[in-house]
N, C-alpha and C positions, 0 to 999 in steps of 0.2 A: 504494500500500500504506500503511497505516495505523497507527502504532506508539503501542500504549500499556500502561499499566502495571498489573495487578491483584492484589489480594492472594488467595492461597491458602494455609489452615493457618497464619496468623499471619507468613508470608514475600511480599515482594512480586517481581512476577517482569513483566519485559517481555514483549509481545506484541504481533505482529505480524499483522493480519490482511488479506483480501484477499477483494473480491467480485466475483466471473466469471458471466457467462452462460451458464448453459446453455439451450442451443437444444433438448435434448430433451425438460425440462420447459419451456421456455419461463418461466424465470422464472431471479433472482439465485441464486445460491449460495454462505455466508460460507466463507472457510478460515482458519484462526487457525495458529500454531504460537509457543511459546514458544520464544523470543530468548535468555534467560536469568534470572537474578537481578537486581534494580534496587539490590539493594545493596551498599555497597563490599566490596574485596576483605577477605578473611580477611588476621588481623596475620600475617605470614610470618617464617619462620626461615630467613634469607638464606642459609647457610650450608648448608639441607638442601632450597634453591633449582634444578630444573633446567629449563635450556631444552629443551620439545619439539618446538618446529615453529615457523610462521609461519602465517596466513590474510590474506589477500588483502582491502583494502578498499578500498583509492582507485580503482583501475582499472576493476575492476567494481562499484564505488559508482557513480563517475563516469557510465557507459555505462547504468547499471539507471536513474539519477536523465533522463537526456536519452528514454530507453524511454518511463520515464513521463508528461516535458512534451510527446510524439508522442500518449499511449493506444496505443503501437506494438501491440500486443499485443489490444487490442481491434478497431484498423482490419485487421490481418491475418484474425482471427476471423470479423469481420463479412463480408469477403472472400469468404471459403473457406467458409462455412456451418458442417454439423455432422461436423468433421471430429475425429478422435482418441478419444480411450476415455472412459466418462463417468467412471473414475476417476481418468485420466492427466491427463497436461500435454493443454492443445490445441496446435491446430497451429502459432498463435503464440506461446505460448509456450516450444515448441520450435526454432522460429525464430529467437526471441532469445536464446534461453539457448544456439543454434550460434552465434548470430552476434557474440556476449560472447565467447565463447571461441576462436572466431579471432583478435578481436582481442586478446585478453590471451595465451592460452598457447595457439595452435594444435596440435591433436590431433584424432584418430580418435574416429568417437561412441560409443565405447565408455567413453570415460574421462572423457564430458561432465557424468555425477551425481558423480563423484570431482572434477571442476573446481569444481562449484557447491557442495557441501561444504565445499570449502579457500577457501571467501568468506564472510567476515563478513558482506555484503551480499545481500541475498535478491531472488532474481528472484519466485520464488512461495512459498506455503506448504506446498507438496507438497516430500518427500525429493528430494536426489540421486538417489536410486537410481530414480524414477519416470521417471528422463530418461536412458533407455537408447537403446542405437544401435536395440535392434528397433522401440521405439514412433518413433523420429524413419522408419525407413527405411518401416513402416505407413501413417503418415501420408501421406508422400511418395506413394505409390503411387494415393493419394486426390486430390492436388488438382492442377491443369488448368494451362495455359500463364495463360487467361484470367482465372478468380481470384488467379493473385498478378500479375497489371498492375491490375485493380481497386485489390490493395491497394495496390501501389504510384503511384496516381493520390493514392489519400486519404494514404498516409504524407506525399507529395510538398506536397500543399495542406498538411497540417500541419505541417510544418517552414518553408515558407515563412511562414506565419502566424505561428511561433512565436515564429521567429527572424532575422524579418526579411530572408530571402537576396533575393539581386539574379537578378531572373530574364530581364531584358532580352535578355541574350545566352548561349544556350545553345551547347556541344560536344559534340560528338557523334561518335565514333571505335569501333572494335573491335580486338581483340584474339583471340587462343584460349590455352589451359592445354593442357596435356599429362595424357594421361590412361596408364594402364597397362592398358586392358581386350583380354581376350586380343581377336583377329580375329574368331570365329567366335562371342562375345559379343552377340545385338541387343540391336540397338541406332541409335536415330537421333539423337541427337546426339552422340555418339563419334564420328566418322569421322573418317578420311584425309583432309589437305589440307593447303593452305600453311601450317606451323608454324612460328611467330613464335621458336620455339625452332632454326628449324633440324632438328630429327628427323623424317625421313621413315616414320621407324621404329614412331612412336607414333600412336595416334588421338586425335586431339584435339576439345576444347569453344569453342563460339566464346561470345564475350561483346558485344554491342553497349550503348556506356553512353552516357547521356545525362547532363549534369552542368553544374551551373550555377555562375553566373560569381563567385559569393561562396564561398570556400573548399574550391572542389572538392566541392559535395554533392552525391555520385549522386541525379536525380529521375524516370529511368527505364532500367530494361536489358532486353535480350534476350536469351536462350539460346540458342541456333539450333546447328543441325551443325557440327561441324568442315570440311566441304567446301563451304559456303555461299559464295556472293559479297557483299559487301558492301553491294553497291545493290539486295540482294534482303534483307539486314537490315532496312536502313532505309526499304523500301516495306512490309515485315511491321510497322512500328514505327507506322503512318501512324494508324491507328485509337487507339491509345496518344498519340500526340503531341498530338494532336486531344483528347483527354478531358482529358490534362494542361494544355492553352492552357487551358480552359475553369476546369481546379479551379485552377489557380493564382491567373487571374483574381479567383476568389471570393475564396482566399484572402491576396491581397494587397487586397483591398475595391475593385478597381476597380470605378469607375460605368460606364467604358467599356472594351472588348476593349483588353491592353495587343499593342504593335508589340515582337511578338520576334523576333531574328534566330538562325538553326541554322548553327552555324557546321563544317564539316567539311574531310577532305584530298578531293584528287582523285579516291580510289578510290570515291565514292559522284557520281559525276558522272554527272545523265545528263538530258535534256531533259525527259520524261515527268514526273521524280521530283522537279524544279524548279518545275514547274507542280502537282503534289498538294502541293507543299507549302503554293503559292500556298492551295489551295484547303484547308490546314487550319489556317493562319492565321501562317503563318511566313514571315519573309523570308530569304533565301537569302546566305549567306558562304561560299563555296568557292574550295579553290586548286585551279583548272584543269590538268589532266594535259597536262606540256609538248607533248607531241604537236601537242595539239588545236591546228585552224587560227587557231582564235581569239589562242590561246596564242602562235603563229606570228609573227602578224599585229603582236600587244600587243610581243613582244619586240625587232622590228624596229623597229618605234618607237619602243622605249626605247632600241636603239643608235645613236638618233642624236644629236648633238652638244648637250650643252645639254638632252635630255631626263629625265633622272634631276636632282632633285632634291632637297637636302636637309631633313628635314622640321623642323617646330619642338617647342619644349621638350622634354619627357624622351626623344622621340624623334630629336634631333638628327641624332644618333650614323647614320640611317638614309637610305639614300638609296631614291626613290620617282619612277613615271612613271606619267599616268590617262591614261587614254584611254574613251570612251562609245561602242558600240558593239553590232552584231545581233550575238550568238551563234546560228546558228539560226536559231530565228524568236524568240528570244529579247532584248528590248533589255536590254545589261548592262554595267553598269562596271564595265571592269578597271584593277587595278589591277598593276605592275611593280612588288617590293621587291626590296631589294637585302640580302641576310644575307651578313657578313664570316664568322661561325660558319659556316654552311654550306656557305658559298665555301673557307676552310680545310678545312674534312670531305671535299667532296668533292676537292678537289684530292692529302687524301691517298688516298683510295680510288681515282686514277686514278694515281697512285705506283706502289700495291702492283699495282693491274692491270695496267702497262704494264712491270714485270718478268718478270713471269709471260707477258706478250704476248714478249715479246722472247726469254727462252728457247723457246714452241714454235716461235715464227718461226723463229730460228737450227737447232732442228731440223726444220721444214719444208725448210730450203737446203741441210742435208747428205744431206736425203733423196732430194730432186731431182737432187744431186749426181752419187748415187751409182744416180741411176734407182729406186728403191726406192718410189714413189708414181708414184698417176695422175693425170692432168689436175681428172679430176671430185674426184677425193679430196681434194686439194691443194687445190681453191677452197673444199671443204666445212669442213677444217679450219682455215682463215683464217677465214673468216664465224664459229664456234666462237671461234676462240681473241682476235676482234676486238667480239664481242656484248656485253660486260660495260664501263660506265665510259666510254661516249661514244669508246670507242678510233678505232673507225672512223670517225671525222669527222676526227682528224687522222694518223692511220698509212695511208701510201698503200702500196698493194700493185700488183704487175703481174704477173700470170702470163703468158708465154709458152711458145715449143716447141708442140711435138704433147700428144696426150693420152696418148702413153704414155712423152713423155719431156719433161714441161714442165721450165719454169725459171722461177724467182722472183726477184721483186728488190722491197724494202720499203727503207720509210726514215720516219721522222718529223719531220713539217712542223711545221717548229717555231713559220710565222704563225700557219697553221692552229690549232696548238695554241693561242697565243696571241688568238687571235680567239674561240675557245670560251671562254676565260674570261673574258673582256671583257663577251662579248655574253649568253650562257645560261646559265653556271654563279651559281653563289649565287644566282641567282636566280626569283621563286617569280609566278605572273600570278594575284591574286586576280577573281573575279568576282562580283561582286552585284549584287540588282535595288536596295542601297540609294543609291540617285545625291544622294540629299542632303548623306549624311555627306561631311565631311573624310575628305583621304585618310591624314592621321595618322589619324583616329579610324578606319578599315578596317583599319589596319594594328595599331592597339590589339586591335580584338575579335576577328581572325585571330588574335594571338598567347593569346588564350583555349583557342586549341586542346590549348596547353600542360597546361590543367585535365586534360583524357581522361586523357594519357597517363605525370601525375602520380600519377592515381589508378591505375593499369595497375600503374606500378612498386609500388606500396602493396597490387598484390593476386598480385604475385610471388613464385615463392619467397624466404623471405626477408627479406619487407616486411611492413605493419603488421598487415595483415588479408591473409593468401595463402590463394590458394584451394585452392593443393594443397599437401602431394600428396593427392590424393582416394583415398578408400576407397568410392566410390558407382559400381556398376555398373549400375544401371538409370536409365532416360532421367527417370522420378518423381525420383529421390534425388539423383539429376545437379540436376537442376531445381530442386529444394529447397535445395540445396549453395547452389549458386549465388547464390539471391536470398537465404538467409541472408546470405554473404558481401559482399554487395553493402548489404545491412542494416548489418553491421558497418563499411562504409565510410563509412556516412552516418551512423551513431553517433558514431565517429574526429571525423569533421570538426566535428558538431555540438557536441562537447565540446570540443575547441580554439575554436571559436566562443565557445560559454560563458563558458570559463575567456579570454578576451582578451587571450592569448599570441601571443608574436613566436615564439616554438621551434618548432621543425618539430613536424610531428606523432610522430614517432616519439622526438623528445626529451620531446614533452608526455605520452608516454605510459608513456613510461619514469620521469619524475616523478612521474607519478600511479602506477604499481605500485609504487615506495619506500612508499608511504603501508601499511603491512602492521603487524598486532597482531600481536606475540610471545605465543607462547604458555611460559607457565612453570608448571611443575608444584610446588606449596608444599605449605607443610605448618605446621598451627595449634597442633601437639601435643594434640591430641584425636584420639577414638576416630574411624575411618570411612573413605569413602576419600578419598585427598589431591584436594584442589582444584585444576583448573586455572584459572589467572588470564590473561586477557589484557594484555600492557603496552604501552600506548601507544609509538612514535616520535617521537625530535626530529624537527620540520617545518621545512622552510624557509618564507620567506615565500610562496613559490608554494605551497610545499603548503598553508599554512595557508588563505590565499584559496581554494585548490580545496575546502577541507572546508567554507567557508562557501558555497563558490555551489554547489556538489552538496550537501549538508545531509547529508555523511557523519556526521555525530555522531548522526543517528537510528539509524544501526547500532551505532557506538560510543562511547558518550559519552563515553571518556575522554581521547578528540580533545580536547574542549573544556576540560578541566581544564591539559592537558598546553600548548594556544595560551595559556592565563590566566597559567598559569607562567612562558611562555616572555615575555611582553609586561609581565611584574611585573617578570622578572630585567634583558628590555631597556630 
């Protein structure tokens, strides 16, 4: 967008203009809207001075400024074709103007033209009022699973290119949201399934993110059902992963294919999905589900004497066992870690389960006692009450008697127990085809896994950019929600990148929304109506650099008077 200054009637006034494509004439289209007055404020009579409000500039200056080093707004359009009204927002820029406003002040798209309103900063040159929930839930209804992974291929190439991100090793994890749509609602990506919330009550959206290994920046995701498996995400994801290797490529200017590794948990494990990935240009980081024989075989090995050892520099602190071997038909190196954190977790999750084990057990004995249970019931409820927390590897059970009048006898082994923490708890068997790396350096780009489920927590209730609570009951608006929200994640990140901050993102973001013009209503002692004036904020030194590398003084200049102030006085 393009800010400048014209005179009309002997006053000169800022403005702001913007050129969009339209696909229906096939050709540019300008939009202009006046900004304001270019001249200073009116002399004010302090005393007949009132504060009316505040608007918003740094936050969503911040996020409209990183929009535009993507063309976010044009790659989404490009995308999706001739989608939205020829007098409305398009479909991108309804996009961003959702995906601004999860991350600054999460609300219902009803209140999305009143959000963009209350900003100094302008997405477009069209009203608030053009950015209603009915034209975003229209749109939505219009475009495909496959137009917004298009667009998110080219957003993905452009922020690599922009901003330099590391894209060697990528993560790759899911999640689901909770949604509130009645039952009888269709609907295919609502459904019933394992909720990360715990409610069996709700039907949930699932989310598959792919995110790379410089600051957490989403560079592809998934929609898919609530009832979904995991390893059927990430074989839907294979044709997307495949266009991303290729645009990333471009965009970081390699002359040759760069060697990226996918890095995931066990629940995306499977032989078939190891070899497409072979075959769409990724090498493979997975922590193998302990079951597995492989897993079996790796952990026996590391229990033996002298096998774990400790790794060097910042991973000291870690203990580690390799081993090279077939998975399958598979040749792969695993690797044994050893996590102190995870060895403490689970040990107290087998805490709280082996109380809970030990009251039904003790009512198992009074049952049997007193005859009140049968043989087959009695084994059915021990298997129940021993499935959770590795219990049954070390709580020995014996039923005997008849079936109509057994008898029980428990006790906990306390080698047993001992020997489970030794040998398989804290600890995780990674496996990859990469046999070159160090096994520190496997154990670095497994702990990337960390990225997913950093940004997971940031799209929680809650968190910086949450996806819910959703107001979107069909599978278009669902889907729409979604990749705005995931838009908004890669915004977040992109703008702490920018701004080359150590603060979390949610402190960066909370500094960047301080940045807000007071609005104050004066008065010149002349006829007419009173003027409102905007007043600048004291800035800190963060703020101030955020108003230079975002270039928020083209919204408001008195940013810039107020930093000249502040750098005379210090």
């Amino acid at each position: 967008m393009h800010i400048f200054e014209r005179e009309v009637n002997g006053h000169r006034y800022r403005i702001a203009a913007q050129s969009v494509w339209d696909a229906a004439r096939g050709r540019s289209v300008a939009r202009q809207v006046v900004l304001g007055p270019s001249a200073l404020a009116p002399v004010a009579d302090l005393r007949a001075t009132r504060t009316v409000g505040t608007r918003a500039v740094g936050d969503v200056g911040a996020l409209i400024w990183v929009a535009e080093q993507l063309d976010l707004v044009a790659h989404i359009d490009r995308a999706c074709g001739k989608l939205g009204s020829k007098s409305g927002p398009s479909v991108g820029e309804l996009a961003v103007a959702v995906a601004i406003q999860r991350a600054c002040a999460p609300g219902p798209k009803r209140d999305l033209g009143a959000f963009l309103d209350a900003s100094v900063a302008r997405l477009s040159c069209l009203p608030g009022a053009a950015f209603s929930g009915q034209a975003f839930h229209r749109v939505a209804q219009q475009v495909n699973e496959l137009d917004l992974e298009q667009a998110q291929v080219a957003i993905a190439k452009a922020a690599v290119a922009r901003f330099d991100l590391a894209t060697d090793v990528l993560a790759f994890d899911t999640t689901n949201f909770d949604t509130h749509i009645a039952t009888l609602t269709p609907g295919k990506l609502a459904r019933r399934g394992h909720a990360k919330s715990k409610r069996s009550d709700l039907r949930v959206v699932g989310l598959g993110l792919l995110v790379s290994e410089t600051e957490q920046v989403p560079l592809l995701y998934r929609s898919y059902g609530g009832n979904g498996s995991d390893q059927g995400v990430l074989a839907a994801c294979l044709e997307g992963l495949k266009q991303l290797h290729e645009a990333l490529d471009e965009g970081e200017g390699r002359s040759r294919p760069a060697q990226r590794t996918l890095v995931r948990d066990g629940g995306f494990w499977s032989p078939q999905l190891e070899l497409d990935l072979d075959t769409a240009g990724y090498y493979s980081l997975i922590s193998l589900p302990l079951g597995h024989k492989a897993s079996e075989q790796a952990l026996q090995m590391a229990a033996r004497r002298g096998a774990m050892k400790r790794l060097s520099g910042k991973l000291s602190h870690v203990r580690a066992a390799r081993m090279r071997t077939a998975v399958g038909a598979l040749d792969r190196t695993l690797v044994v870690v050893e996590s102190e954190e995870l060895l403490a977790g689970q040990k107290r999750g087998i805490a709280v389960a082996l109380r809970k084990a030990k009251v039904e057990l003790r009512k198992l004995e009074r049952l049997t006692q007193t005859g009140r249970i049968s043989g087959s019931s009695l084994a059915q409820r021990i298997k129940t009450a021993l499935a959770r927390e590795h219990l049954s590897s070390f709580i020995v059970t014996t039923i005997s008697g008849t079936e109509k009048a057994p008898s029980l006898q428990w006790r906990v082994d306390a080698p047993l127990r001992h020997q489970l923490e030794t040998t398989r708890l804290g600890r995780r068997v990674l496996c990859t085809d990469r046999h070159h790396w160090s096994t520190g350096g496997i154990v670095h780009a497994f702990r990337g896994q960390w990225n997913v489920e950093e940004m997971f927590r940031r799209a929680k209730k809650g968190g910086v950019v949450p996806w819910g609570p959703s107001h979107q009951w069909a599978d278009g608006s669902l889907r729409l929600h979604t990749f705005a929200s995931v838009v908004g994640l890669m915004l977040v990140s992109l703008a702490k990148i920018a701004l080359g901050t150590d603060a979390s993102v949610r402190q960066t973001m909370k500094r960047l929304g301080d940045i807000r013009a007071t609005l104050v209503r004066t008065t010149t002692g002349g006829a007419g109506r009173r003027p409102t004036v905007m007043l600048a904020p004291e800035l800190t030194s963060e703020q101030r650099r955020a108003v230079k590398v975002f270039e928020l003084e083209r919204w408001f200049p008195e940013l810039l008077s107020c930093m000249s102030v502040r750098s005379m006085n210090s």
